[in-house]
Phi, psi and omega in degrees: 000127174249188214298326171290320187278316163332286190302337189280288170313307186314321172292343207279334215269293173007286184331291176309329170297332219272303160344293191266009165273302188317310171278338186306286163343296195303294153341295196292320190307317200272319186251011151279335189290111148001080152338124165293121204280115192241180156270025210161132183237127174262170158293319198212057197098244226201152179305174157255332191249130192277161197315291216259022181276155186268320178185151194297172184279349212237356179249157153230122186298016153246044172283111170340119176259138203165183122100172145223162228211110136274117207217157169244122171272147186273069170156268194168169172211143176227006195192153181267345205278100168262023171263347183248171231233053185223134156087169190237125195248142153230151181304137186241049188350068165218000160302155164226163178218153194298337168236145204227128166322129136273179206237042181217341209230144133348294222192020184231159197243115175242156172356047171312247167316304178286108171306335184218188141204182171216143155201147180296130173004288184277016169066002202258043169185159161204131177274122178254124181245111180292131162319160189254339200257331183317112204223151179267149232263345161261030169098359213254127195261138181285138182253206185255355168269354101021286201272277176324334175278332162289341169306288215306281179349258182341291199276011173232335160263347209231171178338138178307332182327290195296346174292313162261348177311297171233062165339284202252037174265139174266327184249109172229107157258124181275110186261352169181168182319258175280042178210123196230142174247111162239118168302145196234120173326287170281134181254021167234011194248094157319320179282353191308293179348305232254305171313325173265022155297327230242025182286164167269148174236107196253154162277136182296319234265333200241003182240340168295334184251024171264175161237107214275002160294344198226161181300166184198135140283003199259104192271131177323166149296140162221199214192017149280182182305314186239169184206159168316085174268330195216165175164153176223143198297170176051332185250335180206146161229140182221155203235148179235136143283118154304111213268314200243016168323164196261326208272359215276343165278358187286095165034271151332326182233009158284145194030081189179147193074043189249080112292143159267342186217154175214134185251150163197135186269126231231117179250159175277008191179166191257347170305324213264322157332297188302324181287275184330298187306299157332328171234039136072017204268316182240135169275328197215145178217155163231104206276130188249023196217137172271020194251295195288328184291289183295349189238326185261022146292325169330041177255165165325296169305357147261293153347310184265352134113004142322327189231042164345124190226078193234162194250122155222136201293151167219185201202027176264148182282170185272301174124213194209113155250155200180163213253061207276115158307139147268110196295340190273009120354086218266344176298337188250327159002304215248108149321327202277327214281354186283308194308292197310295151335329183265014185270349217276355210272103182235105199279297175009281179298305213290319168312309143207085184239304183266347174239005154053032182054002193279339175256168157246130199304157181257117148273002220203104185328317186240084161274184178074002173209173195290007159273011181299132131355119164223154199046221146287169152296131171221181158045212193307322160322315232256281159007274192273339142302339193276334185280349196258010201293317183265006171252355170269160166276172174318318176313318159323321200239038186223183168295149187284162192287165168243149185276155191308154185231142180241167185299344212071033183276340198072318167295120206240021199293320189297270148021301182266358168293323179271318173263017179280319156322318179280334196298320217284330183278350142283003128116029174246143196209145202265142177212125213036112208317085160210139177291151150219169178260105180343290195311311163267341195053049186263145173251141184292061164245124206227174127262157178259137194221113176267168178229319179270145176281335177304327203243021166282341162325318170308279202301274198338307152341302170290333173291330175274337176275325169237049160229008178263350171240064163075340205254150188223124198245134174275114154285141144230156224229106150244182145345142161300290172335335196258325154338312205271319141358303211260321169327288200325310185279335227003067254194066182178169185253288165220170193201154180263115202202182197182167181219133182289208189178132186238173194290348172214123137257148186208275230244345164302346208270004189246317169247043174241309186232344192310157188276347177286006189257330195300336167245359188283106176302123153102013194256170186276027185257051183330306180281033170043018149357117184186130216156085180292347154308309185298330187282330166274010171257336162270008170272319157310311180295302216292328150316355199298137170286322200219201178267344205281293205277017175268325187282349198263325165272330162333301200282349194283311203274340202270320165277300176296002161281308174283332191264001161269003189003075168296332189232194184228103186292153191267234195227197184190139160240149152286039171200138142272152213232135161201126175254182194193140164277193188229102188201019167202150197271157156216159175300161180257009204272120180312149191235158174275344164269009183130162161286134137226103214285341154318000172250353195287141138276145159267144197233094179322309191266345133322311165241035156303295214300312158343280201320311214275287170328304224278294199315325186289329169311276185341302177323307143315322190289000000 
C-alpha cells in the first residue's frame, strides 16, 4: 500500500467516524425533539377538519336542544356494568372516551376527554393531554390517573375484548395531574394511537369503593351528555341531557345530543315493537326484518305520510352475518363438511319467498367496501399469500369462493348432490337415511341454537334441506340471558352471529379470529378459529403503512377467511330501513353511517302540525 493510498484510507475511515458521529447527533436531536402537539390523528394521511373547526359538516350546530325521543329495544336488562363478561347490561350513555370518530372519514380521531396528544413518526407512543375543563358529572375533575385505572382495570377486569384490544400497549405513564403516555410494544402498527384513543375512561374515585367485577343496578358515574335518570328493571331506561356537561361546546359535539330525554322500552318480542310504533307509544325504529318492512307497515299513518318509511342508503361495509360453526367441535373440524352444509342453504327461495327480495347474499367478510376479495390475487395481495402457499388450499389463489346459487324453486337437488360429495371425501356416509361418520360411526348431529323467534322461519327450511343429506339439525329457542350465557361459554353447535366491520380495520381483527381467543370465555372468536396463517396475516394487515396496502391485506385475510368456511354466510342490505313520526329534523348533508340519530332534532312545529293532523282525523272518526 502506498503511502497516498494508506493516507487516503486513513481520511476515509476519519470521514466515516465523522459521518457517524454526526448522524449519531442528528438521530438523538430528531428523537429528544418534542412530536408536535396536534387535535387530531388520521389512520392514514391527514385529518380532514383543521386545528380551528367549529363543528363537523353533517350536523347542524343551531340544532335546537329540547323534545324527547322514545325507541325500543328487544330482551331485557339486569345490570349498568357493560364492561365484564356478567350479566345483560344496558348502557348508560354516559361513557366518554379520549378520543372521538367522525362520520366523513375512513378513519380519524379527533379530541375529547383529551384535549390535545402528541405522537412520533413512528407511532411507538402517545401523549394524551387532558381537557383542563373535563368533569365527572359530580364535578370532580377527570386526571391521568382516571385514565391508568381504566387501562389497568379494563384489560385485567374487564371483557377479553380490551385484553387483546390492547395487547401490545407496554407502558402506561402519569407524566403529570393531566398528562398521560402510552407506550407501545410494536414500532409499526399505526393504529395504536387512535384505538387507545377509543378506551372508555371510568372513575377511579368512584369505583375504589366499588367491585367493579360484579353486575350493578347502581348506574355508574360518567362524564357524557346523559346519564341515567329513572328507570325499571328489565323494562325502561329514560336518559336526561346533562344540562351543564362540560363538553357540550366543544367542536367534535356540536349540534349533537339535542334531545332532552331519551326512553327507551324494552319488549319480548319485536312484533309487539312494531304495535307500540303504530300506537305512537315509540317514536322511532329501525326495522330489521324484510317481512315486516314490506307488510306490517301498510297503515293509513304511513299513507298520509304521518309515519315516515324511508330506506336510507350508508357506505359502511356489512360485515359477515352468518350461520357460525362452532370449529371446536370435532363434527365441524373437517372444512370440507363445514362446505358441504352450506349447500344445504338455499338463500334464493329464501329471499324470495321470506324476504320479499330486499337482500343481497354476503360473499365476503367485509362486504359492501372495497376490502372485499374480488377476482384472483394480484399485485401485493398475490405476494403475501404466496409465503403461505404450501399451508393454504388451491382455492385461495383462484377466483374467491362463492356461496352456491340456486333458481330459487326450492329445488336444490343439484346442490345436495355437491355436498353428499364432499361428506364422502370427508369420510361421512349416508346409511338408513343418517349421515354417519365411516370412521367412528358418530351420525351427523347438531343444534341451531337462537336468541330470535324471527328467526326461526329461516332455519326451519334449512333445517329440512339437511335432514334430506342425513343430518339432524334441532332448533332451539332461548332466553336472552341464557343466550348470552351459553355464547360465552361456547357452549353451542352453531348460532346466528356476525362480526361487524369499519372502513380500517385493524387490531380488533385479532379477537374476531386470533387463535389466542379460541379457549378465552367470552372473547369474539365465537367460531374457534385457530390458524397460524390467519394469525399472521392479521398481524400484517394491522402493519399496513398506507391505505393502498391496508386493502390489499384486508383482501389476503379476507380470502382465507372465505376459503375456511367457518360459516353459512347470511345476506346484507345497503340501507337502513327506518320509521319514525314527523316530528322530527335532521341536517340533509349524508353520513356514512347512515341514520345517525345524534344529529336528529325535535322540531316543535312538526310536531304541532302532526299533533293537530292526527286530533282532526280523530275528530271525523
Amino acid at each position: 500500500m502506498t503511502k497516498l493510498q494508506h493516507t487516503a484510507q486513513q481520511f476515509a475511515l476519519v470521514l466515516m467516524h465523522a459521518l457517524a458521529v454526526a448522524c449519531l447527533f442528528i438521530s438523538a436531536a430528531a428523537y429528544s425533539e418534542s412530536p408536535q402537539t396536534v387535535h387530531a390523528i388520521a389512520m392514514h394521511g391527514t385529518p380532514k377538519y383543521g386545528p380551528d373547526f367549529q363543528q363537523f359538516d353533517y350536523v347542524n350546530p343551531h340544532a335546537p336542544k329540547g323534545g324527547a325521543l322514545r325507541t325500543a329495544a328487544r330482551g331485557t336488562f339486569d345490570s349498568f356494568n357493560q364492561f365484564i363478561p356478567k350479566g345483560n347490561a344496558a348502557g348508560t350513555r354516559s361513557i366518554e372516551t379520549l378520543l372521538t370518530s367522525s362520520d366523513d372519514e375512513a378513519f380519524t380521531e379527533y379530541g375529547l376527554i383529551a384535549e390535545s396528544l402528541e405522537v412520533p413518526d413512528d407511532r411507538s407512543w402517545v401523549i394524551f393531554n387532558i381537557h383542563p375543563h373535563a368533569r365527572w358529572h359530580d364535578g370532580v375533575p377527570i386526571t391521568a390517573d382516571d385514565v391508568k385505572w381504566s387501562f389497568e382495570t379494563l384489560t385485567t377486569k374487564g371483557l377479553a375484548f380490551y385484553r387483546n384490544y390492547y395487547r401490545s400497549v407496554s407502558q402506561v405513564e402519569k407524566l403529570g395531574e393531566r398528562r398521560i403516555k402510552f407506550s407501545f410494544a410494536e414500532k409499526q402498527n399505526r393504529e395504536l394511537p387512535l384505538i387507545v384513543g377509543q378506551l372508555p375512561i371510568l372513575p377511579k374515585h368512584y369505583w375504589e369503593s366499588r367491585d367493579f367485577e360484579s353486575t350493578t343496578l347502581d348506574p355508574p358515574l360518567g362524564s357524557g351528555p346523559y346519564r341515567v335518570q329513572k328507570f325499571e328493571a328489565g323494562r325502561y331506561v329514560i336518559y336526561e341531557r346533562v344540562t351543564d356537561y362540560w363538553g357540550a361546546d366543544l367542536p367534535v359535539n356540536r349540534g349533537l345530543y339535542n334531545f332532552d330525554t331519551e326512553r327507551v322500552d324494552y319488549y319480548l318480542d319485536d312484533t309487539a315493537i312494531r304495535l307500540a310504533l303504530r300506537s305512537q307509544d315509540v317514536d322511532l325504529r329501525l326495522e330489521n326484518q324484510a317481512k315486516a318492512w314490506a307488510s306490517d307497515y301498510d297503515v293509513p299513518a304511513v299513507e298520509n305520510g304521518y309515519l315516515k318509511k324511508e330506506l336510507i342508503r350508508h357506505q359502511q361495509p356489512t360485515g359477515m352475518q352468518a350461520f357460525v360453526f362452532n370449529t371446536r367441535k370435532s363434527k365441524f373440524a373437517d372444512p370440507r363438511v363445514r362446505k358441504a352444509l352450506g349447500y344445504a342453504f338455499d338463500f334464493e327461495w329464501t329471499n324470495k319467498q321470506l324476504f320479499h327480495s330486499q337482500y343481497t347474499r354476503t360473499e365476503s367478510y367485509f362486504s359492501n367496501s372495497e376490502l372485499a376479495a374480488t377476482g384472483t390475487p394480484e399485485g401485493e395481495e398475490l405476494e403475501i399469500l404466496e409465503r403461505y402457499r404450501d399451508q393454504l388450499p388451491p382455492e385461495v389463489f383462484e377466483e374467491p369462493y362463492r356461496p352456491p346459487k340456486t333458481d330459487g324453486s326450492g329445488q336444490i337437488r343439484t346442490s345436495l348432490r355437491e355436498a353428499l360429495k364432499l361428506l364422502d371425501e370427508a369420510g361421512w356416509e349416508v346409511r338408513e337415511f343418517k349421515l354417519i361418520n365411516r370412521e367412528t360411526a358418530e351420525p351427523m348431529q347438531f343444534e341451531i341454537l337462537l336468541v330470535s323467534q324471527a328467526f326461526e322461519r329461516i332455519v326451519l327450511p334449512l333445517v329440512r334441506n339437511l335432514e334430506r343429506l342425513g343430518v339432524e339439525a334441532k332448533v332451539r329457542l332461548v332466553d336472552q340471558s341464557q343466550y348470552l350465557n351459553r355464547v360465552r361459554a361456547f357452549d353451542f353447535d352453531v348460532i346466528v352471529s356476525g362480526w361487524g366491520q369499519s372502513n380500517s380495520p385493524g387490531n380488533e381483527q385479532r379477537s374476531f379470529w386470533g387463535s389466542y381467543n379460541v379457549d378465552v370465555p367470552g372473547s369474539r372468536n365465537v367460531a374457534g378459529i385457530s390458524d397460524p396463517v390467519i394469525d399472521e396475516l392479521i398481524e400484517i394487515l394491522i402493519q399496513a403503512p398506507d391505505r393502498e396496502s391496508l386493502v390489499a391485506r384486508t383482501r389476503a385475510l379476507d380470502r382465507v377467511l372465505i376459503a375456511g368456511h367457518y360459516v353459512i354466510p347470511n345476506w346484507h342490505i345497503q340501507s337502513d330501513r327506518i320509521l319514525y313520526w314527523d316530528k322530527f329534523s335532521r341536517p340533509d348533508t349524508p353520513t356514512k353511517s347512515g341514520v345517525l340519530i345524534s344529529r336528529w332534532w325535535y322540531d316543535n312545529d312538526k310536531a304541532d302540525a302532526l299533533a293537530a293532523a292526527l286530533a282532526g282525523e280523530a275528530g271525523t272518526n
